[in-house]
C-alpha positions as CSV (number, residue, x, y, z in Angstrom):
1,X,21.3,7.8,12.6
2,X,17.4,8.2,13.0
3,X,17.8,11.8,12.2
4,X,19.8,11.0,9.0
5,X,17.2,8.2,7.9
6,X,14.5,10.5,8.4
7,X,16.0,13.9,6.3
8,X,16.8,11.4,3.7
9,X,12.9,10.2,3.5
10,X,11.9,13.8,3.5
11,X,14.4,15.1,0.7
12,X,13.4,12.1,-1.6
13,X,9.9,12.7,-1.3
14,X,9.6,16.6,-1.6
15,X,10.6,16.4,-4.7
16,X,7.5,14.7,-5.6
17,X,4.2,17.5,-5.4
18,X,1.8,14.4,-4.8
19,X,4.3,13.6,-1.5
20,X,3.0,16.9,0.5
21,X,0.4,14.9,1.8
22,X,2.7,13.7,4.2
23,X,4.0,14.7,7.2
24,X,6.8,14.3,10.2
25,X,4.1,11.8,11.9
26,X,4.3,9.9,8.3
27,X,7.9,10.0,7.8
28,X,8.8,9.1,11.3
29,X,6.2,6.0,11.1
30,X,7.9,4.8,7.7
31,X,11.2,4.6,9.9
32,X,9.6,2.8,12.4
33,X,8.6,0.4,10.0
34,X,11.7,-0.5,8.8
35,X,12.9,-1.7,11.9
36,X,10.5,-5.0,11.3
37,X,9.1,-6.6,8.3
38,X,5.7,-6.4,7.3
39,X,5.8,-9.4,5.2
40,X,8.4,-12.2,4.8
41,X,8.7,-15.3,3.2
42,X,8.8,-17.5,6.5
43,X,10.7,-17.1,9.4
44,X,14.8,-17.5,9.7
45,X,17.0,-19.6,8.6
46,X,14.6,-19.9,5.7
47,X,13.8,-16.3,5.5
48,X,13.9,-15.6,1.4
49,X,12.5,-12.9,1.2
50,X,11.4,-9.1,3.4
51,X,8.7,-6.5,2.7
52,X,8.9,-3.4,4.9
53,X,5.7,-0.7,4.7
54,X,6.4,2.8,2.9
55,X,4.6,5.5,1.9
56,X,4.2,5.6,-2.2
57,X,2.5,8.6,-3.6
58,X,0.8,9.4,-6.8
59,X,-1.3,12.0,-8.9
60,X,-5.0,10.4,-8.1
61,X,-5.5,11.0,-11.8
62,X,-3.3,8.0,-12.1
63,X,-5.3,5.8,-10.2
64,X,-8.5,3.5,-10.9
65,X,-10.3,1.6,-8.6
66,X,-10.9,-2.0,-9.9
67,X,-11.7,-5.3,-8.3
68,X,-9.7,-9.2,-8.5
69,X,-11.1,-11.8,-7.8
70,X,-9.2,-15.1,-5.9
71,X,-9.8,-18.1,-4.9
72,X,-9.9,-18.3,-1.3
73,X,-10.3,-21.7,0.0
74,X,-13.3,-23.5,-1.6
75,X,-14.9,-20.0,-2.6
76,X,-14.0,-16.9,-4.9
77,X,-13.3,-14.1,-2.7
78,X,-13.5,-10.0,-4.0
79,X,-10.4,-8.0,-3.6
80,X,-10.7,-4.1,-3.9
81,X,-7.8,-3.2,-5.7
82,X,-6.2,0.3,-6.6
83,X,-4.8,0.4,-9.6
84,X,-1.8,3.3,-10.4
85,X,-0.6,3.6,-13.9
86,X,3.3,4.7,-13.3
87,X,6.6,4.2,-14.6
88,X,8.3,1.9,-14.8
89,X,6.2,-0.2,-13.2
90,X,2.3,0.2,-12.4
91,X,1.1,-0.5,-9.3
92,X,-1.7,-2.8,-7.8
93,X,-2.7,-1.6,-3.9
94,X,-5.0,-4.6,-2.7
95,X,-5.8,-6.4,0.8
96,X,-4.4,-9.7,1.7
97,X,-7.1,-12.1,0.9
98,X,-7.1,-13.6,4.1
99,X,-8.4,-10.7,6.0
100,X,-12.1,-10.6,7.4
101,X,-13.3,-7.4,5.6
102,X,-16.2,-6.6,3.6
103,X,-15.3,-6.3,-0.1
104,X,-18.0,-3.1,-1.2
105,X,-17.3,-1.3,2.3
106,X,-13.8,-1.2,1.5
107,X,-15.0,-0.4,-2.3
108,X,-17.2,2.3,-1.7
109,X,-15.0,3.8,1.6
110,X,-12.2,3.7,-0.8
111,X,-13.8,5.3,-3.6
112,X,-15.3,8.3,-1.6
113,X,-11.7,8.7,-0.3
114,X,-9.9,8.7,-3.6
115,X,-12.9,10.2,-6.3
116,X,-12.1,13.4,-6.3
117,X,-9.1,14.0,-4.5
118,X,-5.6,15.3,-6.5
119,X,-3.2,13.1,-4.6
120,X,-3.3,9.6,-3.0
121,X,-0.9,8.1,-0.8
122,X,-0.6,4.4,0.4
123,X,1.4,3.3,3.0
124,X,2.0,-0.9,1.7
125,X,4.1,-3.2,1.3
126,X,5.6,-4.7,-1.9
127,X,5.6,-8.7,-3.0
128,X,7.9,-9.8,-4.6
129,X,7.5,-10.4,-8.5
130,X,7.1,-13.1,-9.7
131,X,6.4,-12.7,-13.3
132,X,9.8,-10.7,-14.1
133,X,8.0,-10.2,-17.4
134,X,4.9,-8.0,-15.7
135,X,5.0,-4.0,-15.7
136,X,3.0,-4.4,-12.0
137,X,3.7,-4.7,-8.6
138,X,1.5,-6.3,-5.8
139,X,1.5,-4.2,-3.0
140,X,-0.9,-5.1,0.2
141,X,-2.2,-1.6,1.8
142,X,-2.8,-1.0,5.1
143,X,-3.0,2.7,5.1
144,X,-4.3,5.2,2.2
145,X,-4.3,8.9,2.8
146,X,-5.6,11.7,0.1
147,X,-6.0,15.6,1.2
148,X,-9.8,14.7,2.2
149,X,-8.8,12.0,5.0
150,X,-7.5,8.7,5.5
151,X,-8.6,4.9,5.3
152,X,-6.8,2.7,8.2
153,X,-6.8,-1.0,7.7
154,X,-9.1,-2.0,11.1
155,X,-9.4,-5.6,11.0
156,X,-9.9,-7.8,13.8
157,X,-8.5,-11.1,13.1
158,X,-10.1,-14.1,15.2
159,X,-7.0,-16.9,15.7
């Protein structure tokens, strides 16, 4: 069945030119993914919700580089965000805002990544939306490869 999962992933993304960043190490790691959520709702019998990571791909001429802020706590916390213009829906590649990282390292590491590459891939998982009424998606990134390297979420979280 692994084998089957796996052609199917590569068929539906080699249609796609912006998909030939990836390869057999990519595919087999989306599979693996699937196998265990990367974000949820809560934990069963609750469980509402599941996010699974995958590899989404897009033209780099589609993409901007922006910033949100939140509130985080008692303070405002910057976001990075990648923004994709896509249809039907745009999508918004951002970090959870919980995670320890500094906002213009990831900025600027994500910027020299992206600037003038022709293709960007992100390996993220979707929220879900909430606003039915919105033409984007929230996607939290942990991985973003373009044909001049990679950017690996490398957080250490302190519990």
């Amino acid at each position: 069945m692994k084998a089957l999962t796996l052609s199917f992933i590569a068929i539906t993304q080699a249609s796609a030119p912006s998909y030939s960043l990836l390869g057999l190490e990519e595919l087999v790691q989306e599979a693996e993914a699937q196998k265990e959520a990367s974000l949820s709702s809560g934990y069963a019998p609750r469980l509402e919700w599941e996010s699974f990571d995958e590899w989404r791909c897009f033209p780099r001429k589609n993409t901007f580089l922006a910033y949100d802020s939140v509130n985080y706590g008692k303070r405002k916390k910057m976001i990075p965000l990648i923004h994709v213009l896509d249809h039907p829906f745009n999508h918004d590649f951002t970090l959870p805002p919980h995670l320890p990282y500094d906002y213009e390292q990831t900025f600027d590491k994500w910027n020299k990544l992206i600037y003038t590459a022709e293709h960007v891939c992100f390996f993220a998982a979707k929220l879900p939306r909430l606003n039915h009424g919105s033409e984007d998606e929230l996607w939290y990134v942990t991985e973003i490869k373009t044909e001049l390297g990679e950017w690996l979420e490398d957080f250490e979280l302190d519990f």
